[in-house]
C-alpha positions in Angstrom: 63.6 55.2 113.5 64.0 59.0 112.4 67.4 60.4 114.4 67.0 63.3 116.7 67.4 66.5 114.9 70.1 69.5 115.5 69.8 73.1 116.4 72.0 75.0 113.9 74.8 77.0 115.6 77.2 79.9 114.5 80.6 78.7 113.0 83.4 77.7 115.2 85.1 80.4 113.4 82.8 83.3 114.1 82.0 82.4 117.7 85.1 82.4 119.2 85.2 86.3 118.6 81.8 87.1 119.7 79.2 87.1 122.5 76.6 86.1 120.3 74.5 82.9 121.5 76.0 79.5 120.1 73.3 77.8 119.9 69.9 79.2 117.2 67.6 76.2 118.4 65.7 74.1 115.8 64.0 75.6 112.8 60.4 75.6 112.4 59.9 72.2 109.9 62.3 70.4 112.5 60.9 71.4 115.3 57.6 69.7 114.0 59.5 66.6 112.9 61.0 66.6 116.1 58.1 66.6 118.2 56.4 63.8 116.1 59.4 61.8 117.5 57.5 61.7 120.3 55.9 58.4 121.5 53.2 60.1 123.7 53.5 57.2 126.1 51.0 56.5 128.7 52.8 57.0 131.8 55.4 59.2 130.6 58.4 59.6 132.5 59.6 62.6 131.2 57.4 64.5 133.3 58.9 62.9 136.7 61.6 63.5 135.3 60.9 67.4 135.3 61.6 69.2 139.1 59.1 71.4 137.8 56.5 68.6 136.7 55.5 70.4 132.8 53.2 68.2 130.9 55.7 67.4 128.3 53.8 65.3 126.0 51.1 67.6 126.2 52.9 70.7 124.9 55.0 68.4 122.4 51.5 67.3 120.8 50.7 70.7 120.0 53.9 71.3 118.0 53.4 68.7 116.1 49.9 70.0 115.8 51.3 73.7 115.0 49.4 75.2 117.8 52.1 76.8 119.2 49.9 79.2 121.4 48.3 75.9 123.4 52.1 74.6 123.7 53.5 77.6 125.7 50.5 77.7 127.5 50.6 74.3 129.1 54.0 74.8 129.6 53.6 78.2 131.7 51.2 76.4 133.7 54.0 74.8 135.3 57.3 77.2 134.3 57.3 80.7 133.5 60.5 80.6 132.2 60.6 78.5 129.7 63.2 80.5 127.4 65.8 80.3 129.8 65.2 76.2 131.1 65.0 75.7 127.2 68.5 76.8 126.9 70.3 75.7 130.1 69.0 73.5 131.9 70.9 69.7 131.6 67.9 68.1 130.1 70.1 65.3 129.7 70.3 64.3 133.3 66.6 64.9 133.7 63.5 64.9 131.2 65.5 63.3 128.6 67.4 61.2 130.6 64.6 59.2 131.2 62.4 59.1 128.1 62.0 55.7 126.4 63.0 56.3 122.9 66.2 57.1 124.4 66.7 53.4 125.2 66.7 52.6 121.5 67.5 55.4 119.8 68.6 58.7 121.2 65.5 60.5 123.6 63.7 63.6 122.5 65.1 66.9 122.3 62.9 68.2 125.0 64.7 71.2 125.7 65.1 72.4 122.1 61.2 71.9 122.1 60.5 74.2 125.3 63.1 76.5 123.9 61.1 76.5 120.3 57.7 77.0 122.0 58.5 79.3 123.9 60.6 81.8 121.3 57.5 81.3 119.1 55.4 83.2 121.7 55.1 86.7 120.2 52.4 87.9 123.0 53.4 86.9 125.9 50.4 85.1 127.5 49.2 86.8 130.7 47.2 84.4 132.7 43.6 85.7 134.3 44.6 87.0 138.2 41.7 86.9 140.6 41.5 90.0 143.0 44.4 90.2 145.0 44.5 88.6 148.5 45.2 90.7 151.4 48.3 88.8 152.9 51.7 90.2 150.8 54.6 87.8 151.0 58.6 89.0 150.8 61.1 86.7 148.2 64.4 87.6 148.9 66.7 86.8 145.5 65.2 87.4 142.2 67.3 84.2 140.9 65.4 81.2 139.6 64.3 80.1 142.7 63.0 83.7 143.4 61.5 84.2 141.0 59.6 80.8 140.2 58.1 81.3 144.0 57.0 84.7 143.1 55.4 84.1 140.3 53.7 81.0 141.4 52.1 83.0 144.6 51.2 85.9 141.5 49.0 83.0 139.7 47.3 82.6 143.3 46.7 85.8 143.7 49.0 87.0 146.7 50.8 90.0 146.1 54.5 89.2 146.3 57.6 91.8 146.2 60.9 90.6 145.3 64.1 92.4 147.2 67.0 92.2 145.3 70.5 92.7 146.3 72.2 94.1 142.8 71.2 96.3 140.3 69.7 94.3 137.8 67.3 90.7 138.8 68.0 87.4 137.3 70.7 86.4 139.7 73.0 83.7 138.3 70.8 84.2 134.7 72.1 87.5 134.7 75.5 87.9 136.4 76.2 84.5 135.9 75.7 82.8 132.7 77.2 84.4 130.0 75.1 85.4 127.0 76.5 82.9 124.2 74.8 80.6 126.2 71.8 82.4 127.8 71.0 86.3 125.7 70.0 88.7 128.5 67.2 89.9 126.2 65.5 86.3 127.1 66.2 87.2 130.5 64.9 90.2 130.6 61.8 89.2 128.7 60.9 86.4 130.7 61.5 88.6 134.0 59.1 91.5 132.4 56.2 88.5 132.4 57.2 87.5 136.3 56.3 91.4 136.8 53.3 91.0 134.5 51.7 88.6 136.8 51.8 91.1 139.4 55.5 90.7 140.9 57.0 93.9 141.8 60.7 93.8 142.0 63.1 95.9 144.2 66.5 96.2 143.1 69.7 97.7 144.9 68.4 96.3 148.5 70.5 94.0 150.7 68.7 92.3 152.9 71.0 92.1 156.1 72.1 95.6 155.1 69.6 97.9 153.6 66.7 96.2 155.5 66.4 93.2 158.1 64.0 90.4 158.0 62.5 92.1 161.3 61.9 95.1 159.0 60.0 93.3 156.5 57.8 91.2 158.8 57.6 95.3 160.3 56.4 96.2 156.4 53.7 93.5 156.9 55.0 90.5 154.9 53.2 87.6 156.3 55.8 85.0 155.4 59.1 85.5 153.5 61.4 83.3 150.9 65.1 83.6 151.1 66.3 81.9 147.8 69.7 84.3 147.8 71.5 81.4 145.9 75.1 80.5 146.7 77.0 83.3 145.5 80.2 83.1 147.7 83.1 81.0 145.7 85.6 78.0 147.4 88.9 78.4 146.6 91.4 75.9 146.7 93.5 77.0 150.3 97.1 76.9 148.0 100.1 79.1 147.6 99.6 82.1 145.8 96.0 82.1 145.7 96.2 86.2 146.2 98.3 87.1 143.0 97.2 89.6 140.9 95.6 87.4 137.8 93.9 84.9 139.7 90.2 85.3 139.8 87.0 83.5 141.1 85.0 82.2 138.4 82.3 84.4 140.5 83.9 87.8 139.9 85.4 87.3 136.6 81.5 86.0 135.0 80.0 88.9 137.1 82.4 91.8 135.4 82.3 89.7 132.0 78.3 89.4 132.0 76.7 92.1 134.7 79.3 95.0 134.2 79.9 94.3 130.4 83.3 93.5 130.6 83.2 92.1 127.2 82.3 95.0 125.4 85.5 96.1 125.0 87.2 99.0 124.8 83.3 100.9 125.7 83.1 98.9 129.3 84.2 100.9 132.5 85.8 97.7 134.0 87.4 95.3 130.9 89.2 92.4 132.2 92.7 91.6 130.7 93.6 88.3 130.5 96.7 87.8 129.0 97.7 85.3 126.6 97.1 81.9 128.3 94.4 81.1 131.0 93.9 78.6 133.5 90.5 77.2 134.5 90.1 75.2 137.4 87.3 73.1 137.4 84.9 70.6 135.5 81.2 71.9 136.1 79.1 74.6 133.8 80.7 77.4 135.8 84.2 76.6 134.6 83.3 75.9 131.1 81.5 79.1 131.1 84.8 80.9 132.3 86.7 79.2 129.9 84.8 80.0 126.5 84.5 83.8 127.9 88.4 83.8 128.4 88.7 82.4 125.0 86.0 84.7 123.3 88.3 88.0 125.2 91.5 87.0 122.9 93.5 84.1 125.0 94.7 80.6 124.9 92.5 78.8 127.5 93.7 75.5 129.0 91.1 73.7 131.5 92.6 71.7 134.5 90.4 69.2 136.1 91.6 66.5 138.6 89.2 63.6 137.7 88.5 62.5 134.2 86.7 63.4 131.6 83.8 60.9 132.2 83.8 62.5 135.9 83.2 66.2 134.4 79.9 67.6 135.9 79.8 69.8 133.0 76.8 69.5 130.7 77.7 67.4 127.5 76.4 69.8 125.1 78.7 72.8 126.7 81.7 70.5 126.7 81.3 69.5 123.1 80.8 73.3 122.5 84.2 74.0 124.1 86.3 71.5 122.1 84.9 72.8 118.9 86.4 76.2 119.6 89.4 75.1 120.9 89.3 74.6 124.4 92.6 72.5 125.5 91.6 70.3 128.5 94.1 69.0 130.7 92.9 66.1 132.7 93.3 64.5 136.3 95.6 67.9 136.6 95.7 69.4 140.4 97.4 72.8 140.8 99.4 72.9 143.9 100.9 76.0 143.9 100.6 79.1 141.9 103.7 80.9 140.8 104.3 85.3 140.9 106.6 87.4 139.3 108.8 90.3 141.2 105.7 92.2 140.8 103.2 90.1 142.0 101.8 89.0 138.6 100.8 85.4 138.3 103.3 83.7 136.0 102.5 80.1 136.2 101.3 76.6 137.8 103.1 73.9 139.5 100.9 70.8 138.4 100.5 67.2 139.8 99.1 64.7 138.0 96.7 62.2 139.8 95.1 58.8 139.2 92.1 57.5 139.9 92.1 55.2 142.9 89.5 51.9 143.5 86.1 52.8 144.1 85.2 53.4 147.6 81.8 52.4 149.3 80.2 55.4 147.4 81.4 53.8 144.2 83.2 57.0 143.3 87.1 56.6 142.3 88.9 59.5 144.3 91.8 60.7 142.7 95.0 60.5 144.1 98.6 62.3 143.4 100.8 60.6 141.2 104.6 60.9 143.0 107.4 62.8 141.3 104.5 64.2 138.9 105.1 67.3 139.5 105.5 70.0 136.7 105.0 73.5 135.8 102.9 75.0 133.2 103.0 78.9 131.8 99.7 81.1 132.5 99.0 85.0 133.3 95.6 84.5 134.9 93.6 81.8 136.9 90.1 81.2 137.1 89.1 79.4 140.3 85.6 77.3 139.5 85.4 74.8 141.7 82.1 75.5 143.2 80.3 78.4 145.4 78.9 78.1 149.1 76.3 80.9 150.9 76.9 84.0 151.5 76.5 84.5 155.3 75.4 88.1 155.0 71.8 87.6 155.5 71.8 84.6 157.6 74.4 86.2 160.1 71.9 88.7 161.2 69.3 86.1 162.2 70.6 83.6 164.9 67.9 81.7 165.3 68.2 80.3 162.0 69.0 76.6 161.6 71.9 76.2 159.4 73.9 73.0 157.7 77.0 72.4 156.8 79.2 74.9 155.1 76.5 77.6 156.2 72.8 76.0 154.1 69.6 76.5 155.8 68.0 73.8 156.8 64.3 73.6 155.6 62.2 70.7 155.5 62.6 69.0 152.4 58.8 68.2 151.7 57.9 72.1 152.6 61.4 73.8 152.0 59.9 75.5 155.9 62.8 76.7 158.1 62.9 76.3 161.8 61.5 79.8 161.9 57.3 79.0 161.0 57.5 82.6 159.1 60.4 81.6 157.1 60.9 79.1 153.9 63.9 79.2 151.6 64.9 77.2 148.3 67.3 76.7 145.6 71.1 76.7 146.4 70.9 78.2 149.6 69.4 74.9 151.0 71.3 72.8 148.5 74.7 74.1 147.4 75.4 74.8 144.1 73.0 73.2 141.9 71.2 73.9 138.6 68.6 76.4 137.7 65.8 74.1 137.6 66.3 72.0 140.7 66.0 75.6 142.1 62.9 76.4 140.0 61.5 73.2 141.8 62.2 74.4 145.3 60.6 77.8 144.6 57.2 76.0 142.9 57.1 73.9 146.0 57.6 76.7 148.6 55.4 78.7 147.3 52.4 76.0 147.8 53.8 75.6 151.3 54.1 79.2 151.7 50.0 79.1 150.5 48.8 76.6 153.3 50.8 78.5 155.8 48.8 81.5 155.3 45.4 79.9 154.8 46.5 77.9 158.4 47.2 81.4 160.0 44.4 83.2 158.9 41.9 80.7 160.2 43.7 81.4 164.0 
């Protein structure tokens, strides 16, 4: 049985020093060989696998065929952003998590495939829209979930305007993941096809602030989205926590990837970060953070209080991150960071923990080892150990049914809010999650969105 191929990547040696992407996918004559890996099985589960349901043996058929033009086309029936799910989502979990050949051997490299088909595309395929419909709809966030709604209700012909809060759309693809991972130019291109569809995009408006919902449903939006993502970071409630070197993982990957922080010394707002860093965490986010701390010059060490079979993180990313050095310090809890006379973070008082029996969830919590307690050296801390909403738009509408740690509630099988004109998706509704479970939630709002206004125009 033929083993899965590789994508070929930049040396650990020149990657450490740049921003350039890691990862250069699969070359042409693997790709192919790749995709004849495929066993085109019958009832494939990779497809239910898939939150947003792309025909996956379909579009692997045609590369192996060489019709590249049909593979991006059946998969833009179902994504229209194929060059960023390509590239980050955790196929692993998902799509590839369940195909069969993965029982034998190792599964398919789905991801690398979309990722192939879809930087094959040279003209980027508009599909036929029918005359517009007379009934606009308002998406609020032009992240993943934003934008997948959006461009869903395009295809159908309803004329949809994103409202978004910063200067440039994508959300967490653009101020969020950083571009060794995810190039803003995919970004950017895959966004120019959203407004090719028919999207029109507003940037620099906070709705909450610059407008109200009232305002829009004033503007004549017949039903509105929010999928504002869950931009506002946790932190860890211990002393020291406002020291001067101790960041969120939100604002340092915002300066590092929105405001160019990177491009040092031509960036209005670099970030110094010393000699030794601290990350705080196990997911994406904090791997991300680390490798950008690394990349800016320091030593990074990543603390994490479970193990490294509990990490959230993607396994690709984590592999990634011990190739370039990455030191990872696990079931590590910070207690307590530690200032100089000027307010300068110095260092880390540590405990170790343990894992204790699994509980009725089967999870194994961890718990402080007594007398553990050490101190390590570091000038900055990243804190990455997760994000909530932001209560800025939900605030101004009390009537809104929200969850715990501020979600809105929807209905899960209609992602509808207690308000009929109202639906929202992605990690608003969820917590932090990944880009295409909130791809998923935009597809499926936006056909619930649909019926809504076909049921009020008949009334």
């Amino acid at each position: 049985m033929k083993k899965r191929h590789r994508p070929q990547k930049q040396s650990i040696k020149e990657r450490i020093r740049n921003f350039d992407e890691v990862s250069h996918g699969l070359t042409e004559q693997d790709a192919i060989e790749e995709a004849k890996r495929c066993l085109q099985c019958k009832k494939p589960l990779c497809v239910a696998g898939c939150p947003v349901e792309i025909d996956i043996p379909a579009f692997i058929k045609k590369i192996a065929e060489k019709d590249y033009d049909a593979a991006i086309k059946i998969i833009k029936e179902k994504n229209v952003l194929p060059g960023i799910c390509g590239r980050v989502c955790p196929q692993e979990t998902q799509c590839e998590g369940v195909c069969i050949l993965g029982k034998k051997s190792e599964p398919v490299a789905i991801g690398l495939l979309e990722r192939f088909a879809a930087d094959m595309e040279k003209e980027k395929q508009i599909p036929e829209i029918k005359e517009k419909k007379a009934t606009p709809v308002a998406v609020i966030g032009s992240g993943p979930a934003g934008l997948t709604c959006a461009s869903e209700l395009a295809k159908h012909s309803y004329p949809v305007t994103i409202f978004e809060s910063l200067h440039l759309p994508g959300g967490v693809l653009t101020y969020g993941i950083p571009e060794f991972r995810l190039p803003k130019k995919i970004v950017e291109e895959e966004i120019e096809f959203v407004k090719k569809l028919g999207v029109e995009i507003i940037t620099d408006t906070v709705i909450g602030k610059t407008l109200t919902v009232d305002d829009l449903r004033n503007m004549g939006y017949k039903a509105i989205f929010i999928g504002v993502g869950a931009g506002l970071p946790s932190f860890m409630g211990i002393p020291g926590e406002n020291l001067l070197g101790v960041y969120s993982a939100n604002e340092f990957l915002t300066r590092i990837n929105l405001m160019k922080a990177y491009k040092f010394p031509e960036s209005d707002t670099p970030v110094n970060v010393g000699k030794r860093v601290a990350v705080i965490g196990g997911g994406n986010v904090a791997l991300d953070a680390a490798r950008c701390a690394l990349r800016l010059g320091a030593k990074v060490g990543v603390l994490y209080r479970r193990t490294e079979n509990e990490m959230p993180a993607r396994k690709e990313e984590y592999e990634n991150a011990k190739e370039e050095g990455i030191e990872f310090h696990f079931l590590t809890l910070p207690i307590r960071f530690i200032g100089d006379e000027n307010g300068y973070l110095k260092g880390i008082e540590v405990q170790k923990m343990q894992l204790a029996e699994p509980d009725e969830s089967g999870r194994r919590k961890p718990v402080p080892v007594p007398g553990s307690e050490t101190i390590m050296d570091f000038e900055t801390a990243i804190v990455a150990i997760g994000q909530r909403p932001n209560p800025l738009l939900t605030s101004t509408m009390p009537e809104l049914k929200l969850g715990r740690l501020g979600i809105i509630v929807v209905d899960p099988e209609t992602c509808q809010t207690n308000i009929s004109d109202i639906f929202a998706g992605g990690d608003i509704t969820t917590g932090a999650a990944t880009v295409i479970s909130a791809m998923g939630a935009g597809k499926k709002a936006a056909h619930s969105i649909m019926k809504y206004l076909e049921t009020i125009q008949k009334t």
